[in-house]
Every structure is written in structure tokens, then in C-alpha cells.
N, C-alpha and C positions, 0 to 999 in steps of 0.2 A: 504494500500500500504506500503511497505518496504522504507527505508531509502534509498537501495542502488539504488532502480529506477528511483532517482533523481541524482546520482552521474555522469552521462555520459553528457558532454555539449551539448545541441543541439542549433537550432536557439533559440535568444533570443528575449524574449517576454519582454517588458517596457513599449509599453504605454497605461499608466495607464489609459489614457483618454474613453478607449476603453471597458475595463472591469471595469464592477459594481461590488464594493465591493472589491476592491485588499487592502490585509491586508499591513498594516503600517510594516516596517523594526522591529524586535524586538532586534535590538543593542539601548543598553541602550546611548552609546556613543562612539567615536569611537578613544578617548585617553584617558590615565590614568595617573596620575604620576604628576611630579614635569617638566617643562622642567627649563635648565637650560645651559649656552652654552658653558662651559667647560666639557662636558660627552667626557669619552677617548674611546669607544667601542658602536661599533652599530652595533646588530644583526640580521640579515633579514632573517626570515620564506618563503624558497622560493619553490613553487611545483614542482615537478618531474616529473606529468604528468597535464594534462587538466581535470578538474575537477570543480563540482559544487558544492558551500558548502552553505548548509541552515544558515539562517540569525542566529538561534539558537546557531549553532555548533559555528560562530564566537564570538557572545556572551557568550559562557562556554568556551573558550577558551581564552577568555581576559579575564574573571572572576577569572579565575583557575589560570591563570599566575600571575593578577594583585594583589590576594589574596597573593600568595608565597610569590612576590616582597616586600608586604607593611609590611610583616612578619615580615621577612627577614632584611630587609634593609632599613626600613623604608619610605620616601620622595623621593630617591637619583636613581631615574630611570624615564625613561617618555617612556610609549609605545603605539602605534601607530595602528589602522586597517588599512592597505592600501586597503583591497578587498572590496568592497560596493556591497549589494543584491540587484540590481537593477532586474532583472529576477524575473519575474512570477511567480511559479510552479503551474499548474493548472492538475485537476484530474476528468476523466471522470468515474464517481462512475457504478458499474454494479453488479446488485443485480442475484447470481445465484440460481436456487433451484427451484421447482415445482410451477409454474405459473405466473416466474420473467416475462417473456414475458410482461406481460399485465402491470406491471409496472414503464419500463423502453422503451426507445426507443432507445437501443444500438447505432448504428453510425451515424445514422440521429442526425444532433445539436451532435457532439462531440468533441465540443471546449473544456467542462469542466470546472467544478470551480475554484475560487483561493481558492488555499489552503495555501501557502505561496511563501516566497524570497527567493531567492538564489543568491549568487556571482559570475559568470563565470570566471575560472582562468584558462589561459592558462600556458604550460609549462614556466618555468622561473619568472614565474612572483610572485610578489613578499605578503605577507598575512599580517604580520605583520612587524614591524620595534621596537625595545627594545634597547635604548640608558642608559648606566651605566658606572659606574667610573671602574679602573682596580680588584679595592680590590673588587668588587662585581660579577666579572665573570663569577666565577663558581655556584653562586646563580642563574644568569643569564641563563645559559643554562639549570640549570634544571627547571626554570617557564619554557624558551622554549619547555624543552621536553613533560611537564606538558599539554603545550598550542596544544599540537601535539596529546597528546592522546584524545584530544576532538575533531578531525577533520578527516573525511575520508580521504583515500588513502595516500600518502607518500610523504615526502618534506625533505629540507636538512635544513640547519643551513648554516647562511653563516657571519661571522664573521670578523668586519673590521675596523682597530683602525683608528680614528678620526685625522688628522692633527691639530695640535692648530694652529687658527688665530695669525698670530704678527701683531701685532699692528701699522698700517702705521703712518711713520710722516704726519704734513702736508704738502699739495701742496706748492713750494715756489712760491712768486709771484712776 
């Protein structure tokens, strides 16, 4: 099966209790970096349309960014997966060619195997989250663009500087 047969959201399949054998998430983890709580810019990987992305894709794509960043820039970033594989993807195997008949039983039992996860992400919603200081921006957007080319179909960048916390007095009493 192709890649792109899994790209269109359908119903979502989760529990796992259900099927035997559903393969484990292959996100190694689902942040990177340093966090720290003065970062002046936070960038959200956000999709354009509805789309379903293999657990794989989101791991070469935090890989590929998280690789740039520690490059780059050292410590001085902390990025985020917001989309989780919790989805199924299962595949009903069909063997074609001179005397497949005899050993496959086509749609009778065509639930299908797991084969792997996927993330369902509906428009707007958000993929990753990559928080960095201003001197580091434009390093910033190319791990983003980096993290794009690992991922089907099309999203935006959405870029938004951080308000610093002032520090309250205390309460008087």
C-alpha cells in the first residue's frame, strides 16, 4: 500500500483493547530541548487541511528539526509534538495473480491488520509548538520548514512573540 492511502481522515479506530497486536507509537518522545521561561517567540506548525500523519512522519520531523536546532543553537529552544497517533491504521492484504482465490478470502473478515498509528489532525489544529529567544528566529523557521518537509500535505507557520510575566508584589494583608 502507498503512503498517500492513509492520508484522508476517516473514523477513528483507538481501542486498542479490541485488536490483537496494535503496534506501540514509534515517537521516541514527544519534547526536545531545554524548557526555560523566558523564550521570547513561539512557533506553531499549524495544518491547512484534515489530514492523517503516520507516527513515523512525526518522529522525522522532530528528529530533523530537533537535529538543526541543537546545531545551531545549541540548548536554547524546547519543542513540543502536540499531535498524538492514537489511530489504528489497519490493512486488508489481497494477494492478486492466478489462483489468489484459494488463498485469501477477500471481504468476508475485512477488518484487516494493524499495520501502524496515525495522528488525526483536523484543519487549524495545531503539530508542533518550537519556543526560542529572538536572536535565534530565523534558525527557527528553517528546523520549521525542515520539520514540514517530513510531513504530508500543507501547513502554515504561525509565529507569536511571548508577553514576559512581571512579577507581582505580594498580596497586602
Amino acid at each position: 500500500m502507498k503512503a498517500k492511502n492513509y492520508r484522508s481522515v476517516e473514523r477513528p479506530f483507538t481501542r486498542v483493547d479490541y485488536i490483537h497486536g496494535a503496534p506501540q507509537p514509534r515517537l521516541a518522545k514527544y519534547d526536545y530541548g531545554v524548557w526555560k521561561d523566558d523564550y521570547e517567540y513561539r512557533l506553531r506548525l499549524a495544518a491547512h487541511e484534515s489530514v492523517q500523519i503516520r507516527d513515523v512522519a512525526l518522529e522525522s520531523a522532530r528528529v530533523a528539526a530537533g537535529k538543526l536546532l541543537s546545531q545551531k543553537i545549541g540548548d536554547n529552544f524546547y519543542l513540543v509534538i502536540k499531535a498524538h497517533p492514537h489511530h489504528i491504521l489497519r490493512e486488508n492484504k489481497m494477494i492478486f495473480g492466478a489462483h489468489a482465490d484459494r488463498l485469501q478470502e477477500g471481504m468476508s473478515r475485512a477488518f484487516g491488520r494493524p499495520i501502524g498509528r496515525a495522528a488525526q489532525v483536523e484543519v487549524g489544529e495545531d503539530i508542533l509548538e518550537l519556543y526560542v529567544y529572538r536572536k535565534d528566529l530565523e534558525i527557527a523557521k528553517q528546523a520549521v520548514k525542515v520539520a514540514i518537509s517530513k510531513l504530508p500535505k500543507s501547513y502554515k507557520v504561525v509565529i507569536e512573540r511571548l508577553e514576559k510575566q512581571e512579577p507581582r508584589p505580594p498580596p497586602a494583608s
